[in-house]
N, C-alpha and C positions, 0 to 999 in steps of 0.2 A: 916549692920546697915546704913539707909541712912541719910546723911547728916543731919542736922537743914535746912539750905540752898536750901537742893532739899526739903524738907518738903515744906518748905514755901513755895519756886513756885508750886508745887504741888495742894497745898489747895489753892495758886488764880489763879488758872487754872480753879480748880472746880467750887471757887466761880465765877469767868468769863464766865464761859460755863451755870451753872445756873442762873446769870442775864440776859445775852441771853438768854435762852429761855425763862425765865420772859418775856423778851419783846417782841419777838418774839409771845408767847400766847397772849399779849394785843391785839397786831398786830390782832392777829386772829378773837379774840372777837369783837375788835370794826370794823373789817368788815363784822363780823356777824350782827353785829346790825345795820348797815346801811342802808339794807335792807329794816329792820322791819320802820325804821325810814321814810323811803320813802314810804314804805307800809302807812305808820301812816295818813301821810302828802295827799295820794291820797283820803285814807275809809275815812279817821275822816270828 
């Protein structure tokens, strides 16, 4: 049975690795859309 203690760092491990890559995906997105954004700025 493990600790309370390793529990806890455990789950903010988790939750620390899924914030990163929260931001990480933003990261991604909004160089996706840059792009389009420049794209926008030459057609429009």
């Amino acid at each position: 049975m493990p600790t309370t203690q390793a529990v806890a760092i455990r789950g903010y491990r988790e939750a620390d690795k899924k914030r990163r890559e929260g931001k990480e995906f933003k990261q991604t997105l909004s160089s996706l859309n840059d792009p389009l954004e420049v794209g926008d700025e030459v057609w429009g």
